[in-house]
gemmi code that builds the backbone of each chain (N, CA, C; Angstrom):
import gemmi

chains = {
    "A": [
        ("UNK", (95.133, 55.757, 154.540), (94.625, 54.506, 153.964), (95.174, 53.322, 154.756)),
        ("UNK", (96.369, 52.899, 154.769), (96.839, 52.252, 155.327), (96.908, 52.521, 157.058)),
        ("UNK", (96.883, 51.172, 157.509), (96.463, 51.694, 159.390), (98.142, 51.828, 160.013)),
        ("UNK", (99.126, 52.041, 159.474), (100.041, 53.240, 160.137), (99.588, 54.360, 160.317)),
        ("UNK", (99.140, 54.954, 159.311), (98.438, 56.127, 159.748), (97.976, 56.486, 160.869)),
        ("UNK", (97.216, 55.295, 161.558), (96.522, 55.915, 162.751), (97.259, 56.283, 164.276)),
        ("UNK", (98.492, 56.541, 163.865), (99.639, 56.747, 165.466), (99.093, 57.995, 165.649)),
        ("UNK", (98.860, 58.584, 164.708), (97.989, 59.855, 165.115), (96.479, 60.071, 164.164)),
        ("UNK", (95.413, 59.821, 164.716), (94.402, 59.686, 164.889), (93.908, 61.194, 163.706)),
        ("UNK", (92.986, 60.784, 162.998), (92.378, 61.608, 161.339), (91.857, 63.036, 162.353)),
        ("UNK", (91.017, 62.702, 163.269), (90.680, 64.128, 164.276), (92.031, 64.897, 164.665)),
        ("UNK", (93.033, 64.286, 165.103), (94.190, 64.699, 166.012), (94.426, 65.998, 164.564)),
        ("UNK", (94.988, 65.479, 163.283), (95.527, 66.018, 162.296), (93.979, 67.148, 162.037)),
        ("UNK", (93.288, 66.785, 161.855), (91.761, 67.980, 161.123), (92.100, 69.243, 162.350)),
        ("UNK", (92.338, 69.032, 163.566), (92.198, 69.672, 164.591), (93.268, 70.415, 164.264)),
        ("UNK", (94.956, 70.110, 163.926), (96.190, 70.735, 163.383), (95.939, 71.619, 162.778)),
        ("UNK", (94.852, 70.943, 161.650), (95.265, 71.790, 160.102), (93.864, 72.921, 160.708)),
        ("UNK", (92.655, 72.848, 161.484), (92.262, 74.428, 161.916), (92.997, 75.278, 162.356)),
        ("UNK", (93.791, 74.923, 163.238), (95.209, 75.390, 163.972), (95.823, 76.312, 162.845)),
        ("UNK", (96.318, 75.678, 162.098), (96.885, 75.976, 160.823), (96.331, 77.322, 160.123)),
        ("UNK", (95.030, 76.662, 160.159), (94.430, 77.772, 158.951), (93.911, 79.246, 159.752)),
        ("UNK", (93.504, 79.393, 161.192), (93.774, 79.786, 162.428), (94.393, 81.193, 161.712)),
        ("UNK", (96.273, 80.559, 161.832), (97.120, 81.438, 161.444), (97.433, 82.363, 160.388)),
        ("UNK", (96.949, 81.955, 159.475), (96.788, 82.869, 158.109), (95.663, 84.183, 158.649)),
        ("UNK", (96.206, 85.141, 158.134), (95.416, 86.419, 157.752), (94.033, 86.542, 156.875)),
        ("UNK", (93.606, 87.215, 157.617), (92.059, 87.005, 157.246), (92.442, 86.833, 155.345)),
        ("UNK", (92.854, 87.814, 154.622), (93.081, 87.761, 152.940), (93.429, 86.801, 152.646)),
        ("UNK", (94.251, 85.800, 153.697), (94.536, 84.247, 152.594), (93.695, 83.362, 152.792)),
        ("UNK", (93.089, 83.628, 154.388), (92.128, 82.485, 154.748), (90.858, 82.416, 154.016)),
        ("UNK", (90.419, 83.252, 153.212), (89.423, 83.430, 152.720), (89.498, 82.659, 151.611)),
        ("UNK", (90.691, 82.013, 150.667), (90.149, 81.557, 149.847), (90.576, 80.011, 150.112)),
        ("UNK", (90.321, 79.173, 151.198), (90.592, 78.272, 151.278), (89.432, 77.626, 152.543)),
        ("UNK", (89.368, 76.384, 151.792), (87.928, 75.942, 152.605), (88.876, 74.893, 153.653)),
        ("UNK", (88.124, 74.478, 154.874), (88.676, 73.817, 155.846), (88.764, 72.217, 155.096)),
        ("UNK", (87.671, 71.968, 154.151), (87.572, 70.570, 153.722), (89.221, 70.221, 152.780)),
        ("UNK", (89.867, 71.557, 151.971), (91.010, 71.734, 151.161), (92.098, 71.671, 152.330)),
        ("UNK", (92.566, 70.473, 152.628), (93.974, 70.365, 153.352), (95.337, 70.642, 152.141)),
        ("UNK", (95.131, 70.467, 151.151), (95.955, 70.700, 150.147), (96.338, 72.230, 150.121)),
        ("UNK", (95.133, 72.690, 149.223), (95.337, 74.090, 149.225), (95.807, 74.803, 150.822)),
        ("UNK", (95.582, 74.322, 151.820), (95.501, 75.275, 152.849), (97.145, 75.250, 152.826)),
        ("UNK", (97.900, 73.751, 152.672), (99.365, 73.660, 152.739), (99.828, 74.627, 152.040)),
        ("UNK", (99.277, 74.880, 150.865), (100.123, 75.671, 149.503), (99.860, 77.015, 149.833)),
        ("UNK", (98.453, 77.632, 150.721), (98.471, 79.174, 151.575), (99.634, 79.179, 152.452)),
        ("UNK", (99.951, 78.351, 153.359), (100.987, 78.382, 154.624), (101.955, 78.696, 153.969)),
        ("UNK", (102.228, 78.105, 152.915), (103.648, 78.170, 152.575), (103.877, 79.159, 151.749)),
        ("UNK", (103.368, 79.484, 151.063), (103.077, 81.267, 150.401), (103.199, 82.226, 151.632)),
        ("UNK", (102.554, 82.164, 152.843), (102.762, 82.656, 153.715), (103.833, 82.928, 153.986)),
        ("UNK", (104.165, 81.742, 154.868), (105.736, 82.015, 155.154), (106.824, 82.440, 154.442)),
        ("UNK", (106.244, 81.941, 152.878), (107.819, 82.838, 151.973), (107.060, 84.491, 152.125)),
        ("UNK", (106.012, 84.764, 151.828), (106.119, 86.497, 152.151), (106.350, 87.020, 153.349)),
        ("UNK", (106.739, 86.091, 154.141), (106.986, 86.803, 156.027), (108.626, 86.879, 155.648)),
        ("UNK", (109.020, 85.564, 154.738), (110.829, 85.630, 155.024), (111.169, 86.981, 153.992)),
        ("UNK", (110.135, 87.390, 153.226), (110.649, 88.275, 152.000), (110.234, 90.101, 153.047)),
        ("UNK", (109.128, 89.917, 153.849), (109.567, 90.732, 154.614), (110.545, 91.041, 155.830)),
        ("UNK", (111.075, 90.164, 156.014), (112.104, 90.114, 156.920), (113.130, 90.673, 156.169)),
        ("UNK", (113.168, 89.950, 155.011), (114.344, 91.128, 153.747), (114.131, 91.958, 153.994)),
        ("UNK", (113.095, 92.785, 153.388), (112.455, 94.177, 153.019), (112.814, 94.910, 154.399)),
        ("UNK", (112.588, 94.701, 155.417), (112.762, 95.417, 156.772), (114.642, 95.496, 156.930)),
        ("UNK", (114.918, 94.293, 157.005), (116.609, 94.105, 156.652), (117.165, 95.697, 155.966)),
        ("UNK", (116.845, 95.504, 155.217), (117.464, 96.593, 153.769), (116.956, 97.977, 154.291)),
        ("UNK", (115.944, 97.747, 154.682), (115.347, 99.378, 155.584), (116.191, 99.688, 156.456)),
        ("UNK", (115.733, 98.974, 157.344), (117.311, 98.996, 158.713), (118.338, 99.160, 158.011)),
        ("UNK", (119.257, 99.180, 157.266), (120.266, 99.192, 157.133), (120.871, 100.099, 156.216)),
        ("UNK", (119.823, 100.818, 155.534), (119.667, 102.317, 155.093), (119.618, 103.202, 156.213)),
        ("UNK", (118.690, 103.057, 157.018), (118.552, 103.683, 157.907), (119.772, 103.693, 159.068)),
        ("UNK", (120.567, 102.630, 159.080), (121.605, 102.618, 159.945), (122.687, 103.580, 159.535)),
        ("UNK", (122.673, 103.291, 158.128), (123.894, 103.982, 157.413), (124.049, 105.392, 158.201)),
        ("UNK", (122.820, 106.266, 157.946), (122.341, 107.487, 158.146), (122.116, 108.227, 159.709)),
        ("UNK", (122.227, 106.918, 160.501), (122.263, 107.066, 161.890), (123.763, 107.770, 162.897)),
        ("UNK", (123.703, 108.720, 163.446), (125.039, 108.367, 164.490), (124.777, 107.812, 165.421)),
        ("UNK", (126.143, 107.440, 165.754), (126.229, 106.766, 166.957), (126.031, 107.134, 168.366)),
        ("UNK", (125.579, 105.792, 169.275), (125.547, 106.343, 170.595), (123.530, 106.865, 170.596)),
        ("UNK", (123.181, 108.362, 170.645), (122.215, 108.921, 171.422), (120.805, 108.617, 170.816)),
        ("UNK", (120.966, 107.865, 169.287), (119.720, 107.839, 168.811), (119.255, 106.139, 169.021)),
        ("UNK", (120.204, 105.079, 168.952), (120.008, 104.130, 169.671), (119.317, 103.986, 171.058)),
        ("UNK", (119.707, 104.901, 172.100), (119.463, 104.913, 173.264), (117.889, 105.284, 173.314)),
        ("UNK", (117.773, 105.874, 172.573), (116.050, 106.518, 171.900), (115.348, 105.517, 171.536)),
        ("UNK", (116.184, 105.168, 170.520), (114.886, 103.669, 170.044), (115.196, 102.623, 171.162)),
        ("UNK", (115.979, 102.303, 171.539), (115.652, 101.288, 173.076), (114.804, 101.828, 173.996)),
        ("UNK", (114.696, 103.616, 174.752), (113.968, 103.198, 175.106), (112.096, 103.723, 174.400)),
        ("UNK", (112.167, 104.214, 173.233), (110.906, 103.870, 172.719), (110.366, 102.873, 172.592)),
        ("UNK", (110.978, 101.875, 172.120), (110.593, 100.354, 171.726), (110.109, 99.679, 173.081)),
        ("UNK", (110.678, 100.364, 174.235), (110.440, 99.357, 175.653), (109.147, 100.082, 176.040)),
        ("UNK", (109.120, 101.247, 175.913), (107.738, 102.113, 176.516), (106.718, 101.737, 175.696)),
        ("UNK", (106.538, 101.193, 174.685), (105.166, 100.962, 173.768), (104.798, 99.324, 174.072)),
    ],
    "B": [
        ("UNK", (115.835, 78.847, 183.760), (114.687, 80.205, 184.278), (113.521, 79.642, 183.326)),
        ("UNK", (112.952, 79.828, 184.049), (111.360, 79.307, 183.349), (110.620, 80.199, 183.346)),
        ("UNK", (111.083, 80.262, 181.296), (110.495, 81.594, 180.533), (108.524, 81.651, 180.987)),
        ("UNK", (108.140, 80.952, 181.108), (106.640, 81.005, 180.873), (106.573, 81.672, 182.319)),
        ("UNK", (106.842, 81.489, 183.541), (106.657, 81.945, 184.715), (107.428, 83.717, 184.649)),
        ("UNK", (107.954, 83.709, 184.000), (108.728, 84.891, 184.058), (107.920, 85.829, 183.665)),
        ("UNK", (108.288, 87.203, 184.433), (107.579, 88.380, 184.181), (107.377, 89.243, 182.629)),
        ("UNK", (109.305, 88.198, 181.880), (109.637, 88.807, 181.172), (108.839, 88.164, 179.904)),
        ("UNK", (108.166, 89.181, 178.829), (107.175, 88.358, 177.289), (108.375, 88.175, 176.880)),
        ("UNK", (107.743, 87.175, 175.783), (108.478, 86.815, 174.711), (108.948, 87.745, 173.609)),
        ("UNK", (107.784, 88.522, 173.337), (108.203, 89.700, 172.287), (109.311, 90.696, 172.913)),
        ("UNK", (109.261, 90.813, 174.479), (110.169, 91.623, 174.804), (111.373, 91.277, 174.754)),
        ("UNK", (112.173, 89.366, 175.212), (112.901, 89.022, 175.075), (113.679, 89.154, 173.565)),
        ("UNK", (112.865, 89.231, 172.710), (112.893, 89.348, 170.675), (113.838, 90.768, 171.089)),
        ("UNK", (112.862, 92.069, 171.390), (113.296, 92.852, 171.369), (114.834, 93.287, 171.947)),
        ("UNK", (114.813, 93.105, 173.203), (116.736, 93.174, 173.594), (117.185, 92.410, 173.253)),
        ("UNK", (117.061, 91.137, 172.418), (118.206, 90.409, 171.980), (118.085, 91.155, 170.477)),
        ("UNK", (117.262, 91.574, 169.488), (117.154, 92.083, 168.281), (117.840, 93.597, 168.461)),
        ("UNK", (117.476, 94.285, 169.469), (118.079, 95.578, 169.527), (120.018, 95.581, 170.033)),
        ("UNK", (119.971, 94.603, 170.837), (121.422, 94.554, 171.317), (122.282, 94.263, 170.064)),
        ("UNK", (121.902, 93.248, 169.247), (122.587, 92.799, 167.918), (122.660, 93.950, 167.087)),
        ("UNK", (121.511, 95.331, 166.733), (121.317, 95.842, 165.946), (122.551, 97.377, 166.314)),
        ("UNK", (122.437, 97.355, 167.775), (123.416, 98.159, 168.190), (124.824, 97.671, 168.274)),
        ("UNK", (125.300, 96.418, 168.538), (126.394, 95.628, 167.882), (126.766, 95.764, 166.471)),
        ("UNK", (126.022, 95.609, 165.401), (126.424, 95.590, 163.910), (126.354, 97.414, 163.463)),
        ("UNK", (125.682, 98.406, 164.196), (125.842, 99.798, 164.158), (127.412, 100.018, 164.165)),
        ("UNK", (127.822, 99.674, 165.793), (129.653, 99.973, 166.077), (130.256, 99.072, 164.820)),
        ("UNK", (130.046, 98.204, 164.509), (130.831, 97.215, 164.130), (130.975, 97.495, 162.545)),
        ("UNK", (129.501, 98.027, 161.366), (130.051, 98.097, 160.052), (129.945, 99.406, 159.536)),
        ("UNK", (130.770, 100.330, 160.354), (130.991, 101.770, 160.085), (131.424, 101.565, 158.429)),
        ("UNK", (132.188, 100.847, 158.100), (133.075, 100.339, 157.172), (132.776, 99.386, 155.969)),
        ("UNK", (131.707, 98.849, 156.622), (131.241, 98.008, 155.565), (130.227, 98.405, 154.517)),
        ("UNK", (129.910, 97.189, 153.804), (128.769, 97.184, 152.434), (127.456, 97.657, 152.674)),
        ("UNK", (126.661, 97.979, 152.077), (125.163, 98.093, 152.722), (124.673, 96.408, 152.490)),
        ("UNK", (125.333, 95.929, 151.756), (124.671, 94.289, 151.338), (125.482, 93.658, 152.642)),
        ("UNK", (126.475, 93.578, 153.074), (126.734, 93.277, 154.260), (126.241, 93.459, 155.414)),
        ("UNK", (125.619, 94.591, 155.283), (125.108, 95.170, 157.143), (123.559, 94.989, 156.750)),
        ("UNK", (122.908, 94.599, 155.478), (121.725, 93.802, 155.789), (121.543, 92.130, 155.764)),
        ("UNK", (122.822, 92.096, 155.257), (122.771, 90.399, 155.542), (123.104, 90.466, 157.394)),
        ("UNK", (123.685, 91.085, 158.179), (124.010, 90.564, 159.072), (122.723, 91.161, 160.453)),
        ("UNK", (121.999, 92.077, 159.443), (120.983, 92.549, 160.510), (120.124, 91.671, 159.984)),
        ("UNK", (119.838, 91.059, 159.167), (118.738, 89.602, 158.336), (119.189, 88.587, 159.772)),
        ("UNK", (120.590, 88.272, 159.580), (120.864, 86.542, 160.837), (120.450, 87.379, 162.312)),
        ("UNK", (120.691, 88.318, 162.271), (120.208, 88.682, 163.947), (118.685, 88.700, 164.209)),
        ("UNK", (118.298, 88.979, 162.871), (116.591, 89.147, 162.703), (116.077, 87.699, 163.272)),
        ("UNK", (116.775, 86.648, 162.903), (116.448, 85.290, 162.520), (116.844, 84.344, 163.733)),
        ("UNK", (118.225, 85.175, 164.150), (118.566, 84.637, 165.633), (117.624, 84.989, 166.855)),
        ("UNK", (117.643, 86.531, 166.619), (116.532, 86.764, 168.041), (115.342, 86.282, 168.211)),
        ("UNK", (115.115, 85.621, 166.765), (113.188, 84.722, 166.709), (113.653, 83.662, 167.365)),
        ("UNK", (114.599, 83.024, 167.518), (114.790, 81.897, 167.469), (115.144, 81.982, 169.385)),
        ("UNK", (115.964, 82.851, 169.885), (116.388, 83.059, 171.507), (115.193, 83.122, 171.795)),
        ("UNK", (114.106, 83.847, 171.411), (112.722, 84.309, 172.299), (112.162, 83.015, 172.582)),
        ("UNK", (112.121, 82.186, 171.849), (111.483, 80.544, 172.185), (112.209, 80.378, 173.506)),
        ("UNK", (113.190, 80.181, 173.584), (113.794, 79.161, 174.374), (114.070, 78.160, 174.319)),
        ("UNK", (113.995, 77.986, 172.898), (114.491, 76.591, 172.432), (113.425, 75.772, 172.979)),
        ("UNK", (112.268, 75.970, 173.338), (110.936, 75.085, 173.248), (110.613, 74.016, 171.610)),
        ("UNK", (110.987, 75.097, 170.498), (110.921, 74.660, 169.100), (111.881, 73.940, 168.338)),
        ("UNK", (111.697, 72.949, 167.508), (112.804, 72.043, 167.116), (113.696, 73.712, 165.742)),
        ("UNK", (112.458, 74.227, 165.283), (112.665, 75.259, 164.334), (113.808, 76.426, 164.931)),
        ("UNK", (113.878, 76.737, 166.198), (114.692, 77.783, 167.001), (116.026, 76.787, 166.933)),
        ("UNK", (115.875, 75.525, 167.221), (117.031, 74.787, 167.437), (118.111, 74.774, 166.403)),
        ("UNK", (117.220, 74.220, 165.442), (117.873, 74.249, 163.655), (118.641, 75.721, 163.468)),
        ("UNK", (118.231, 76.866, 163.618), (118.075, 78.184, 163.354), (119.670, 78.076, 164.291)),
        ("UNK", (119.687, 78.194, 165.410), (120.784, 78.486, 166.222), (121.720, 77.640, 165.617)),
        ("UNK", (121.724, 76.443, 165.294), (122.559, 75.779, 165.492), (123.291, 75.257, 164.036)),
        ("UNK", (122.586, 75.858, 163.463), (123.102, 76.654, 161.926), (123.858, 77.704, 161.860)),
        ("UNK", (123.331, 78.902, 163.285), (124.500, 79.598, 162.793), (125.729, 79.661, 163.905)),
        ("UNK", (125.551, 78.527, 164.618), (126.998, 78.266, 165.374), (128.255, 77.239, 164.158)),
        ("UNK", (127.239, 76.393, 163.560), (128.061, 75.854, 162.645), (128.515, 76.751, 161.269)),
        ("UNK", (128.043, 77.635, 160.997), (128.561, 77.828, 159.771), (128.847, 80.107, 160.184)),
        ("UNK", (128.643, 80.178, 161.256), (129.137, 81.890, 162.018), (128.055, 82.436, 160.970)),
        ("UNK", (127.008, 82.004, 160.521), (125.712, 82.999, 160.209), (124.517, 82.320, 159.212)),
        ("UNK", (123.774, 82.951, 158.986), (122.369, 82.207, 158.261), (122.184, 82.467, 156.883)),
        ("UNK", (121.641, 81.349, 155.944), (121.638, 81.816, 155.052), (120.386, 81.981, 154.877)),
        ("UNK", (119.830, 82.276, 153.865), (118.610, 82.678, 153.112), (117.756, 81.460, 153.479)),
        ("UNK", (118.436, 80.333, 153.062), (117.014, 79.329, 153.051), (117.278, 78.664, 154.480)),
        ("UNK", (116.211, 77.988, 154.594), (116.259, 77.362, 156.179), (117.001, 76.398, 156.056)),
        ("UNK", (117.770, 75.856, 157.805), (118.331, 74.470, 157.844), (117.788, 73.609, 157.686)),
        ("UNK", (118.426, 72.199, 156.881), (118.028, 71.201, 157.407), (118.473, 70.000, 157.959)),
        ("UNK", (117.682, 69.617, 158.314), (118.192, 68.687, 159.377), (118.567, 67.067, 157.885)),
        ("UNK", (119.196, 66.509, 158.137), (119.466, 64.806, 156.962), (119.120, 63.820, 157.702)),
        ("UNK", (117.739, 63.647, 158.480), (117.912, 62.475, 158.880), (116.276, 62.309, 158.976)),
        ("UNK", (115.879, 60.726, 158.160), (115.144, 60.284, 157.624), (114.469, 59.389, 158.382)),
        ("UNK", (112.905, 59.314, 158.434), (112.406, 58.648, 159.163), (111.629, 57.570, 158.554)),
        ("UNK", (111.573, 56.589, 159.014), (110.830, 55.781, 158.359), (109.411, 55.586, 158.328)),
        ("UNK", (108.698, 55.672, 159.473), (107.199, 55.512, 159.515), (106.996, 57.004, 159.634)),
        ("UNK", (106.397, 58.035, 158.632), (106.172, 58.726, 158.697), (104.635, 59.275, 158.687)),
        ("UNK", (103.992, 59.868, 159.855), (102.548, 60.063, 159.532), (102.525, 60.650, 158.370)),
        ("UNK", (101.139, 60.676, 157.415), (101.699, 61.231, 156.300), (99.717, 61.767, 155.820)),
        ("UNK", (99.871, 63.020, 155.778), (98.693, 63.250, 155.600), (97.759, 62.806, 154.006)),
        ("UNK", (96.501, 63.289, 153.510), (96.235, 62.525, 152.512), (96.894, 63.007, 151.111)),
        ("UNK", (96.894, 61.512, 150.394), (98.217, 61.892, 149.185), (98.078, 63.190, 148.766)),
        ("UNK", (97.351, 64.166, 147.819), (97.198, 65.021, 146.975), (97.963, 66.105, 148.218)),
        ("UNK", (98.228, 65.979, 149.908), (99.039, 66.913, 150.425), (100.541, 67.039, 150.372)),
        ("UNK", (101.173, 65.680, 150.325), (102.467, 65.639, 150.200), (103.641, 66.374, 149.339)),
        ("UNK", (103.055, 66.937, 148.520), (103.759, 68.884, 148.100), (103.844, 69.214, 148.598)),
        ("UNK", (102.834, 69.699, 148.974), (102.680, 70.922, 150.073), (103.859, 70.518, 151.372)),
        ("UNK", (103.469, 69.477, 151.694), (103.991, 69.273, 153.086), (105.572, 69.189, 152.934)),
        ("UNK", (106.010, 68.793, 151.965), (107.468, 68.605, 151.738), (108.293, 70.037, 151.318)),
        ("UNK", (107.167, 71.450, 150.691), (107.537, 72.907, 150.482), (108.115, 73.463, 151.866)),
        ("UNK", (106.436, 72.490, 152.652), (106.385, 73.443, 154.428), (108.120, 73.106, 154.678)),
        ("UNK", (108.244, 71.665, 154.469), (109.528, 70.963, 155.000), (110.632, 71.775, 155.283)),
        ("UNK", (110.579, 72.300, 153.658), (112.153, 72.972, 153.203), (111.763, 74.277, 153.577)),
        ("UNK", (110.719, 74.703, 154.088), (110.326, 76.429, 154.258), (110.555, 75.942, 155.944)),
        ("UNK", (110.370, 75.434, 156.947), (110.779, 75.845, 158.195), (111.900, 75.208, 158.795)),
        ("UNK", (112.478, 75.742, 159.538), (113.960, 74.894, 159.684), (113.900, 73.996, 160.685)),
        ("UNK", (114.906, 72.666, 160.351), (114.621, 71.785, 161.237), (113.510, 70.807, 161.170)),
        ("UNK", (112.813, 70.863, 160.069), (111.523, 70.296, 160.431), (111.506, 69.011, 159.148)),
        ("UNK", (112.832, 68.837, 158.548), (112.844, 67.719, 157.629), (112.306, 66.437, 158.070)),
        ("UNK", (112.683, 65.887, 159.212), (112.798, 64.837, 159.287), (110.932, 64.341, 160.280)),
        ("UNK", (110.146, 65.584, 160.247), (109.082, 65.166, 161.303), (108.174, 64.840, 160.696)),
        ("UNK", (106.543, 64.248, 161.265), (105.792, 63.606, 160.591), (104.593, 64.694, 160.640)),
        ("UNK", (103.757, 64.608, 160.143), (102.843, 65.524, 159.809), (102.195, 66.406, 161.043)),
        ("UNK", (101.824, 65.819, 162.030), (101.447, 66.389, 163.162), (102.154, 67.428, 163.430)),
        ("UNK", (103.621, 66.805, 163.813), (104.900, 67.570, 164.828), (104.987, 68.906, 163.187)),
        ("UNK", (105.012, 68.826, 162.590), (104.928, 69.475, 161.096), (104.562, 70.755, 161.437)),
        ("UNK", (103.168, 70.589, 161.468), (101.766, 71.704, 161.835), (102.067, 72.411, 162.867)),
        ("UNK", (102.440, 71.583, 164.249), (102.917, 72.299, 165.715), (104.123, 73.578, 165.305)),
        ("UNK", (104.966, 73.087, 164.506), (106.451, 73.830, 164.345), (105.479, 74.886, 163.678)),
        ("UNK", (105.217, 74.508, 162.263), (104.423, 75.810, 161.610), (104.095, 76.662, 162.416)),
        ("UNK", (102.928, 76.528, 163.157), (101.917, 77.217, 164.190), (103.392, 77.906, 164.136)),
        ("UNK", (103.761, 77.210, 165.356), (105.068, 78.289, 166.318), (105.742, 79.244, 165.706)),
        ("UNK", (106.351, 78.858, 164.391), (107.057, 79.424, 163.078), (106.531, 80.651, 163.077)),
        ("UNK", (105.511, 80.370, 162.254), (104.796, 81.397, 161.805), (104.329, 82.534, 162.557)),
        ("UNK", (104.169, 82.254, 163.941), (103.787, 82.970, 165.058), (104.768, 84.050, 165.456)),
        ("UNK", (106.042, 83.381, 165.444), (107.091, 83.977, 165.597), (107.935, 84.966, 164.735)),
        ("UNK", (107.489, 84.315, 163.649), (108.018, 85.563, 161.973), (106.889, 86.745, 162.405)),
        ("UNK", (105.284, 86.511, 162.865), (104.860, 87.503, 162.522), (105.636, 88.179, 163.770)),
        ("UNK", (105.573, 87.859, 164.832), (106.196, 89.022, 165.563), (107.506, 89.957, 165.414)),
        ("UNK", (108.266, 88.764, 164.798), (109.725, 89.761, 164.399), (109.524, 90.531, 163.170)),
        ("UNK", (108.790, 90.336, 162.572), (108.047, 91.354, 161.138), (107.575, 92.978, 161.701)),
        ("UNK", (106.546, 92.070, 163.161), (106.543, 93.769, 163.864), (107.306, 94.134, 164.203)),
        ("UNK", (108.086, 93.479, 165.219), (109.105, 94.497, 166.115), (109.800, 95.534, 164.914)),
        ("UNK", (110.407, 94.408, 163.560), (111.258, 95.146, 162.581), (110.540, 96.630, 161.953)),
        ("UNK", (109.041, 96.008, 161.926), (108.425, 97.825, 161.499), (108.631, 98.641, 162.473)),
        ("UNK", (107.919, 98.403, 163.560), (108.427, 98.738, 165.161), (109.250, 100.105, 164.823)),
        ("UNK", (110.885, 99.255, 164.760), (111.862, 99.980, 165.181), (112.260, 100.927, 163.651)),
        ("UNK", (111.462, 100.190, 162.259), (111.994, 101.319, 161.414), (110.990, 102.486, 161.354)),
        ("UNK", (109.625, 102.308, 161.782), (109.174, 103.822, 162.208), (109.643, 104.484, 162.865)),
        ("UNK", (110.215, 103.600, 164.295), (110.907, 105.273, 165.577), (112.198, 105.504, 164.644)),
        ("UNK", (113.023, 104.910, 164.190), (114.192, 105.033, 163.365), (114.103, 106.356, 162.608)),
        ("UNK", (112.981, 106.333, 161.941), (113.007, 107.007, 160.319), (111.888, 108.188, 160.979)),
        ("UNK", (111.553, 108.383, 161.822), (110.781, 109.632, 162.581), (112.043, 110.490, 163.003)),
        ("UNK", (113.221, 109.560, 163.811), (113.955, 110.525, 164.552), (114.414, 111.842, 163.519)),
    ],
}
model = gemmi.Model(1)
for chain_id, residues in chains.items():
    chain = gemmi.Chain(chain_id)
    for i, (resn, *xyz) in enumerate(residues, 1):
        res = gemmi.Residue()
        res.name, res.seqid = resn, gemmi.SeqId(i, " ")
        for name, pos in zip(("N", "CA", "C"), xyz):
            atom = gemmi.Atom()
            atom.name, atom.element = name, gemmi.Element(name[0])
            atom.pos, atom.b_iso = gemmi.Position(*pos), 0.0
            res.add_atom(atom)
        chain.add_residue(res)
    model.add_chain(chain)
structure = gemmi.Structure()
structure.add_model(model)
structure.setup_entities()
């Protein structure tokens, strides 16, 4: 509303927030229209808390799984599996 | 070294800095908690997103430099305390949202809506990859 706003130009930002919506997975992008800059904020950010809650979830895996690991020859395995794929 | 010219990806850089840490905290919590050795494989999770940038991102910056100040990460993101005054500011009914994004990516308190979106993009780009690598390595893990 006010012309501060315009240091960055209403296209510059519409162009962001496709960017934006871009990134979401087809299941969230679907329920959010490009005209909803609101809603699309409140998908991103749902987003990102279920990426940090899988970063837990993987955490706690790994670290079951570490428990159960020896040392040394099975590491050397997953380094170099992880590099060959 | 100028990551973009380099032979070496980004996801690969994730990977030896995520695997070197993961084989570090292996030797290291023979002894410890299981709530301990996933909090500390969580900050390595969070550190190696953050090395693979190169510190291109204000979000990698926050991230590191959180856990040089305080020797590890917590749950919620850093933030930065410093307040800007002319802030681009997208249209009213967004400013929730945008102030959730705020406190959901690190580092990104103090920016204006544009620079906002850029970090997101990157953010988000970057969780999804360390999300894979982490399945990644707990399939070859849990096969062996």
């Amino acid at each position: 509303m006010s012309s501060r706003r315009s240091r960055i130009s209403d296209d510059e930002i519409n162009d962001l927030i496709s960017k934006l919506q871009a990134l979401l997975p087809e299941s969230r992008r679907r329920t959010t229209s490009r005209a909803s800059a609101a809603k699309l904020l409140k998908e991103t950010c749902g987003y990102i808390k279920s990426l940090h809650r899988e970063v837990d979830d993987l955490s706690e895996q790994l670290g079951g799984l570490m428990a159960t690991m020896e040392a040394d020859s099975p590491q050397a395995e997953i380094i170099r599996s992880i590099l060959r794929s | 070294m100028d990551l973009e010219h380099s032979s070496i990806s980004k996801p690969m850089i994730m990977a030896f800095h995520f695997l070197g840490a993961l084989s570090h905290i292996q030797k290291t919590t023979t002894h410890s908690t299981f709530v301990c050795r996933c909090h500390r494989i969580r900050c390595a999770a969070y550190t190696s997103m953050a090395l693979s940038t190169g510190g291109h991102s204000a979000w990698s910056r926050a991230l590191l430099r959180g856990k040089l100040r305080r020797g590890g990460l917590r749950k919620r993101a850093v933030i930065l305390q410093r307040p800007r005054k002319r802030a681009v500011r997208l249209e009213e009914g967004c400013q929730d949202g945008a102030d959730v994004l705020r406190r959901l990516v690190p580092g990104s308190a103090g920016m204006d809506s544009a620079e906002l979106l850029d970090e997101t993009a990157d953010y988000i780009r970057c969780l999804e990859e360390q999300v894979s690598l982490m399945r990644s390595i707990v399939n070859v893990v849990s096969s062996l």
